[in-house]
C-alpha positions as CSV (number, residue, x, y, z in Angstrom):
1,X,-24.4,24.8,13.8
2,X,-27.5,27.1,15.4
3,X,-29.2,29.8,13.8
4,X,-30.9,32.5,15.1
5,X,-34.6,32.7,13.5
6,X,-36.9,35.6,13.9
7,X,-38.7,33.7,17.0
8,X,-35.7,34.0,19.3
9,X,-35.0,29.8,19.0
10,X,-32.3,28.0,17.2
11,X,-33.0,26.2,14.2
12,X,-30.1,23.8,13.7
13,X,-28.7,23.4,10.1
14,X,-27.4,20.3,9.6
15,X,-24.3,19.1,6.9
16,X,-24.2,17.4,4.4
17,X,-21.4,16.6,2.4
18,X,-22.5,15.6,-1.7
19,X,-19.9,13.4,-3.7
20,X,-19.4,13.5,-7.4
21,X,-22.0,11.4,-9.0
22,X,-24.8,12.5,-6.4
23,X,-27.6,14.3,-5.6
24,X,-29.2,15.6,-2.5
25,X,-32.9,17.4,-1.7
26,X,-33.8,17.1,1.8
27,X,-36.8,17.5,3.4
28,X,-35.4,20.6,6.4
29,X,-32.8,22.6,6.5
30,X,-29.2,21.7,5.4
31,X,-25.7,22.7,4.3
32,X,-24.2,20.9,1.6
33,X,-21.0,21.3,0.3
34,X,-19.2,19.6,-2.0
35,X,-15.8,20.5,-4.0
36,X,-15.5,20.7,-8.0
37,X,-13.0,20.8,-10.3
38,X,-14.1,20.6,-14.2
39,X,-17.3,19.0,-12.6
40,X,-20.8,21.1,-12.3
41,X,-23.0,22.0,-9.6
42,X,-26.4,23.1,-9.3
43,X,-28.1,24.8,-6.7
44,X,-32.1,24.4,-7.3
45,X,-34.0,26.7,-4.4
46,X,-37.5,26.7,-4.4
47,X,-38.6,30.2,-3.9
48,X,-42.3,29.8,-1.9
49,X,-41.4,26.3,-0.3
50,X,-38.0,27.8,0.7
51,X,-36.2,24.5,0.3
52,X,-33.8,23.5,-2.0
53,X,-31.2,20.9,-3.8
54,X,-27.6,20.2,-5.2
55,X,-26.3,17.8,-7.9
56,X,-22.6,17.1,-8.6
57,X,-21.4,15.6,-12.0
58,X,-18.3,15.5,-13.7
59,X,-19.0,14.0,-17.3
60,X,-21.4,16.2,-19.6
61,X,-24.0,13.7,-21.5
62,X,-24.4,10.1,-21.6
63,X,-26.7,8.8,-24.2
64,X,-26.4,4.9,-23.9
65,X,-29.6,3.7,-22.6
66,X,-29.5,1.4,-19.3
67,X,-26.3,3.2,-17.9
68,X,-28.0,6.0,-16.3
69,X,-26.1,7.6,-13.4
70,X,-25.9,10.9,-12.3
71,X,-22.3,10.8,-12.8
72,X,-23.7,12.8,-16.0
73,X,-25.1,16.2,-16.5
74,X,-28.1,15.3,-18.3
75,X,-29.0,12.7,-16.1
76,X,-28.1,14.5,-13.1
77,X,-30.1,17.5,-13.6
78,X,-33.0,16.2,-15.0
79,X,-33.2,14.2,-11.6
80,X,-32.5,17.2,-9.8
81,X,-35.7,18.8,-10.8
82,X,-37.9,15.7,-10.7
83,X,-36.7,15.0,-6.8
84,X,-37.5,18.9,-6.4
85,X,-40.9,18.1,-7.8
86,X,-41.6,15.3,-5.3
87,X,-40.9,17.7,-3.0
88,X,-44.4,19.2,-3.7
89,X,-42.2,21.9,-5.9
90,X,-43.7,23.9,-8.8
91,X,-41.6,24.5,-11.3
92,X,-42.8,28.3,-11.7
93,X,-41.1,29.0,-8.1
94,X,-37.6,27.1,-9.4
95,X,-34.7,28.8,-9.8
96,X,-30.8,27.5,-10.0
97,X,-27.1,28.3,-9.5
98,X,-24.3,26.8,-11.9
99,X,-21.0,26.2,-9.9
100,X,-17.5,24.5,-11.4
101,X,-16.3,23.8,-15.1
102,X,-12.9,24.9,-14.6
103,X,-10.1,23.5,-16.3
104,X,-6.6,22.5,-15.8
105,X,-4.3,23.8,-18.5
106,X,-1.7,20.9,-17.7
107,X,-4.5,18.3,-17.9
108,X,-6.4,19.6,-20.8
109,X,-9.8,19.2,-20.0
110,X,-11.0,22.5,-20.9
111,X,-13.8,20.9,-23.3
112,X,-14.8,18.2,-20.8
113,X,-15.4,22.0,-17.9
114,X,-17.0,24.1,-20.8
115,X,-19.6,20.7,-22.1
116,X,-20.7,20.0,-18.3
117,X,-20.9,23.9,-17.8
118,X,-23.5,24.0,-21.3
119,X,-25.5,20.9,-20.9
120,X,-26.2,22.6,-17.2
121,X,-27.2,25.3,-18.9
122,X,-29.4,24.0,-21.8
123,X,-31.0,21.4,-19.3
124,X,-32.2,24.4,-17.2
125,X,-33.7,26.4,-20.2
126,X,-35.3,23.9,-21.9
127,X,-37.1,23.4,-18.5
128,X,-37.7,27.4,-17.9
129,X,-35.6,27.3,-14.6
130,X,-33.9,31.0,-14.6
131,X,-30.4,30.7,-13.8
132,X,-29.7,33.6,-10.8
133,X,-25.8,33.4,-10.3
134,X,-22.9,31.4,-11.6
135,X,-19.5,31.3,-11.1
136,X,-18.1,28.8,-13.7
137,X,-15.4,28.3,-16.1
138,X,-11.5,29.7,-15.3
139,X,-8.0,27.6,-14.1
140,X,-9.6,27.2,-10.3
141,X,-11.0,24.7,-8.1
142,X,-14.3,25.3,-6.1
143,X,-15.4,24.3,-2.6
144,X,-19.1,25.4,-2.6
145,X,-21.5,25.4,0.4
146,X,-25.4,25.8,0.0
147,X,-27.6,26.4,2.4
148,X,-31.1,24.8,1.1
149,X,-33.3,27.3,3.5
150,X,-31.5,30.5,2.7
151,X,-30.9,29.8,-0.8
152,X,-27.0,31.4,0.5
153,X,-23.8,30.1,-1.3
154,X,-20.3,30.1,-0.4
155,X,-17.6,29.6,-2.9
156,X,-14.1,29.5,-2.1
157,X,-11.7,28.5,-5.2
158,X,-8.7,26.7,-5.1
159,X,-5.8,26.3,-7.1
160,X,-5.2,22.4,-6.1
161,X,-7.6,20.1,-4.9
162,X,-6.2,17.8,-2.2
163,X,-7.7,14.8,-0.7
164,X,-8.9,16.5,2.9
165,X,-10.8,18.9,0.9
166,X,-12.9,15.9,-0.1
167,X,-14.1,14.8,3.2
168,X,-14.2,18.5,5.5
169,X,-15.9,16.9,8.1
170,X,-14.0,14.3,9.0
């Protein structure tokens, strides 16, 4: 996909498409996307640098030593940040957006949405990251697209998720 910058040229953005369990910070400009049901997001954008980073969990808080995987939200973010800080990122220019913790009233995980959708939360204060926009919680589905130059999302929600919208560009 091309861009029009400011010079006149195109600056190509590049996809990427980020899997529960994973996390991507790349070093030039990208769109990732991803889909989430009672799983989080987060968007971390580095304000001066102008790049930026997405997790995707979908279990809140895992606290046996030796299984660390960023499956969960307190792993997950707290790697997040620490690739964002390889990045040459400070964390005074950090800021983040929450995506997901929905839940499905016929499969009763509201708890499971609403602890992924807090530990994002707490994991982000405790490290004095403000949280600009969120759209979490609620019965729907999200497909989310961020654009790590721009710091632009997209959210489109969804009331079933199906097995294409897994893989969008295949």
């Amino acid at each position: 996909m091309g861009q029009n910058n400011h010079s006149g040229k195109k600056a190509l953005t590049s996809h990427y498409f980020l899997e529960p369990g994973y996390i991507f910070v790349p070093d030039h400009s990208v769109s990732i996307s991803t889909v989430i049901g009672s799983g989080v997001s987060i968007c971390i954008f580095d304000r001066k640098k102008r790049i930026g980073g997405m997790n995707h969990f979908i279990f809140p808080y895992i606290a046996t030593k030796g299984k660390t995987t960023p499956l969960y939200g307190n792993i997950a973010t707290i790697v997040l940040l620490k690739m964002m800080l390889t990045q040459e990122s400070s964390p005074k220019f950090l800021e983040a957006q929450i995506y997901g913790g929905a839940y499905h009233p016929e499969k009763n995980n509201i708890e499971i949405g609403r602890e992924n959708i807090e530990i994002a939360r707490k994991i982000l204060m405790r490290n004095q990251i403000p949280i600009t926009s969120q759209d979490v919680g609620g019965e729907k589905g999200r497909k989310v697209i961020f654009n790590t130059k721009t710091n632009e999302v997209a959210i489109l929600k969804v009331d079933r998720l199906r097995d294409m919208d897994w893989y969008p560009y295949q």
